[in-house]
N, C-alpha and C positions, 0 to 999 in steps of 0.2 A: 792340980793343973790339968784342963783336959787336954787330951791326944792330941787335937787338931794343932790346938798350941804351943805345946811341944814342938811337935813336928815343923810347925812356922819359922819357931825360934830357930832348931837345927837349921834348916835351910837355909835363912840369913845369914847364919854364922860359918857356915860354909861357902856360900856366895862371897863374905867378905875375907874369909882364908883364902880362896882362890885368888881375888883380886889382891891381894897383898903379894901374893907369892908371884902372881903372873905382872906385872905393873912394873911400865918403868923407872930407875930411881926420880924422889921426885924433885922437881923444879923449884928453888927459893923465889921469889919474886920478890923486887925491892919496889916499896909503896914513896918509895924519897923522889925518884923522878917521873915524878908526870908532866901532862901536854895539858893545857888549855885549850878545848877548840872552842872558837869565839865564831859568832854568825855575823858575820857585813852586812848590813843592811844598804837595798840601793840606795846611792845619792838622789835628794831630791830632784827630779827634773820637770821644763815641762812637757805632758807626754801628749804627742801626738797619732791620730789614730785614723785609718782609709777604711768606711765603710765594707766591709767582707764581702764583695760583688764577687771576688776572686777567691783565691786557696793563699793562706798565708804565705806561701813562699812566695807568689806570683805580688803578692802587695808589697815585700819586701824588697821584692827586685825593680816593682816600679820605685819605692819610694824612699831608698834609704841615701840614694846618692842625695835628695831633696833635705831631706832631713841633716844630712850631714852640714852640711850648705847653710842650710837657716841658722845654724849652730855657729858655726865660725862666722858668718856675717854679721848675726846681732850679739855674740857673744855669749848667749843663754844656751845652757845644758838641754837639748832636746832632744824626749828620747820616743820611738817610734815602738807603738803598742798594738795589741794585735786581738780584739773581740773575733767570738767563734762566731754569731749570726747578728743578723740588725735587732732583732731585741735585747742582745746583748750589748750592742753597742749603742744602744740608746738606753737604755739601762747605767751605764758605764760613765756615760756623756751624766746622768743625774748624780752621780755618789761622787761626780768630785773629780774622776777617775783618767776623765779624758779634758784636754784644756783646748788643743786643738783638733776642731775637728774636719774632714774633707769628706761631703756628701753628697746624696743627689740632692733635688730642690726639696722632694716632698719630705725628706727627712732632715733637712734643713728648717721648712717649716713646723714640723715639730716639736724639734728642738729648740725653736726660738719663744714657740707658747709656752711651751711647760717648765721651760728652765734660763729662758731668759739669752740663750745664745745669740751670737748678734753677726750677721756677716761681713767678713772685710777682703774676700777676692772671689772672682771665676776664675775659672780657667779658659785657655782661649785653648779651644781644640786644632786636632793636625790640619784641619782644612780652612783653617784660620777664623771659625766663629766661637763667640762663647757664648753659642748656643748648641744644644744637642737631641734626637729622637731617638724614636724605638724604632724594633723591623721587626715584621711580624714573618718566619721563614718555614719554607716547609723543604722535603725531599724533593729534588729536581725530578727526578721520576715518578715523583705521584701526582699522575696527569687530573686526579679530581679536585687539584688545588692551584686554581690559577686566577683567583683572585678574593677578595673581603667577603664577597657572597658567599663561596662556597668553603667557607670557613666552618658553617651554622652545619652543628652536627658530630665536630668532629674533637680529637681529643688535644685539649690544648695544655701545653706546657710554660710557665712561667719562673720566672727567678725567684720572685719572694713578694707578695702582700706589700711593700711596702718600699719596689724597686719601680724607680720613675721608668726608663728606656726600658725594663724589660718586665714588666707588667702595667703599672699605672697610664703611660703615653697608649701603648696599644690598646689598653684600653677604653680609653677614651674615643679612639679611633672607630673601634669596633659599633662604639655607643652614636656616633655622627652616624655609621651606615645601620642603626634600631636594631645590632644586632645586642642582646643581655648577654649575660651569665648563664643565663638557663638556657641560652640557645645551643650552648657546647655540650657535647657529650659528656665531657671530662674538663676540668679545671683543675690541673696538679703544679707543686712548687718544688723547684731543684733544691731545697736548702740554700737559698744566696746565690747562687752557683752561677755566672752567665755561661762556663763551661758544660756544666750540667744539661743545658738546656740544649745546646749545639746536640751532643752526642746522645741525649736522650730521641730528638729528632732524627742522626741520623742514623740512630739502631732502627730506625723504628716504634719504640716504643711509644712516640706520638705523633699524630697527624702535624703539628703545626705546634708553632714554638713564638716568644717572646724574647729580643734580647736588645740591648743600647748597641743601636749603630757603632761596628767597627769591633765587635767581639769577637767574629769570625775569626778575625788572623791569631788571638789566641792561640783556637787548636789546629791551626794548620799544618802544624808537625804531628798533630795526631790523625789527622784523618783526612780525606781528599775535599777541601771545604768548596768544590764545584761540584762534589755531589749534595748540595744548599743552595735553592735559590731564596728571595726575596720577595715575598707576595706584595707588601706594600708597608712605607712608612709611615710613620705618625706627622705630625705637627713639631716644629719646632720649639724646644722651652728652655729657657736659662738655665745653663751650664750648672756643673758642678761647684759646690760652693768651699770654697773655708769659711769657717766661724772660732767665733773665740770664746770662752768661758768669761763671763763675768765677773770672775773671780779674778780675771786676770786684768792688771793696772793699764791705763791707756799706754806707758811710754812702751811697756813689752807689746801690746798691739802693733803699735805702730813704727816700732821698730821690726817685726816678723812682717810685717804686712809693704814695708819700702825694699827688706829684702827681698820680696817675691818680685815685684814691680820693675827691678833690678835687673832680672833674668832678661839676657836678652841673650834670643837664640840665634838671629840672626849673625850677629857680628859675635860672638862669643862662643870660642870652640868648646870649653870648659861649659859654658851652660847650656851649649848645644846638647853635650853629652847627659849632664844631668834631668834635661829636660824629654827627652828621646825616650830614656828611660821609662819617663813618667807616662811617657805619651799624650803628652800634651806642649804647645809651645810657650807657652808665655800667661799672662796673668793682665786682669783689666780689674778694679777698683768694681768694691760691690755693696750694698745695703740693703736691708728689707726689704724697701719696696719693689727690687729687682723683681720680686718673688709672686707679687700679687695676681699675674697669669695662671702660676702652678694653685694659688687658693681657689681660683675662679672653675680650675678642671676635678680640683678636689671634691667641689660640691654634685659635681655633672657624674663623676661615677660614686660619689655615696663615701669620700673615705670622708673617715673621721681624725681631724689632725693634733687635736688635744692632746 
């Protein structure tokens, strides 16, 4: 046998004299009683889901009192889901994944070419239209931005490719006063964010910002939102939508869709509350056609809605 080996063997066998000697007595263990852990799988619901304009928690605080509500009025288990970005949730909205869905228009019409979604309410915003724009905002202190002309040149901030009030509407705006794409310095997207866009503008870090009227009060507790003003709005276009999956039977439509209709803020303290929440009052009856304006500004700045 050679040396090396030898020498291996002693060691191990020493290693395990030690451990014998040093080791405390040992432990029986009885194999008679065990646990089962079993996995729950969620109960089926259907699941409803808010565009990510906001940060997950901020959509949950709009929208869970709403959720709860449409639950106990039509009696259907509905449960409130949460995609990380709009291609996620258009992604989400095709595998089945999302039944109800609450969006702008242009992701509304999207949704309704590719996968057949169908509309069945607006919302009727706090100033009483269910209708809504963009605003196009810069730092009150930077005196070289006081109006859509002196836009051309400088570095602009958006939500997301694919956010009506905080890219699409403004620019459509922009495209009435001949101003392109190529006339900004910069064309950058917050991730979804309308938050993103406020505080990207008011670091500094952009000339001029895109956001859906009335995001401001968002970050009000973040930051002095009168250091923001409003260069100029867009055009008016049909509110935010709900839509339904196909998949789902007419009486569950129109049973989710009489509960919304239901809400009344006015004389209902309880739906006051819930709808406050949402930030929005009340709900007006909707269909495709609603939509044919947002197809008509689709074409004017180049998106493609397939």
């Amino acid at each position: 046998m050679p040396k090396i080996r030898v020498l291996f063997l002693l060691l191990i066998a020493t290693i395990s004299l030690c451990s014998c000697q040093e080791s405390e007595e040992a432990i029986k263990v009885s194999l008679d009683k065990r646990h089962e852990i079993t996995f729950t799988q969620q109960a089926p619901a259907i699941t409803y889901a808010y565009l990510p304009q906001y940060s997950n928690t901020e959509s949950f605080q709009r929208h869970h009192r709403l959720v709860e509500y449409l639950s106990e009025q039509t009696g259907l288990p509905i449960r409130q889901v949460f995609p990380d970005t709009f291609d996620n949730y258009i992604s989400m909205v095709g595998q089945g994944k999302i039944d109800i869905s609450f969006s702008n228009p242009f992701i509304y019409v999207k949704l309704a070419n590719r996968y057949g979604t169908k509309a069945m309410a607006r919302i009727i915003e706090t100033d009483g239209r269910a209708e809504f724009r963009g605003q196009i905002i810069a730092r009150r202190d930077n005196e070289d931005i006081q109006s859509i002309e002196d836009c051309r040149e400088k570095s602009w901030v958006a939500v997301d490719p694919s956010s009506a009030g905080g890219y699409l509407f403004p620019l459509g705006l922009f495209i009435d006063h001949h101003i392109s794409l190529h006339d900004f310095k910069e064309v950058a997207f917050a991730g979804g964010r309308q938050e993103n866009v406020i505080l990207g503008v008011y670091a500094g870090l952009h000339d001029i910002g895109a956001i859906r009227e009335g995001s401001l009060s968002v970050v009000k507790d973040k930051i002095d939102i009168n250091q923001i003003k409003v260069i100029a709005n867009s055009s008016w276009y049909p509110g935010w939508v709900y839509a339904y999956s196909p998949r789902l039977s007419q009486d569950v439509v129109d049973r989710v869709r009489d509960a919304m209709l239901e809400l009344d803020y006015k004389n209902n303290p309880q739906h006051r509350l819930i709808l406050d929440a949402a930030k929005f009052i009340g709900f007006v009856p909707s269909d495709d056609r609603d939509f044919d304006h947002v197809r008509e500004l689709s074409k004017k700045v180049g998106l493609d809605l397939e």
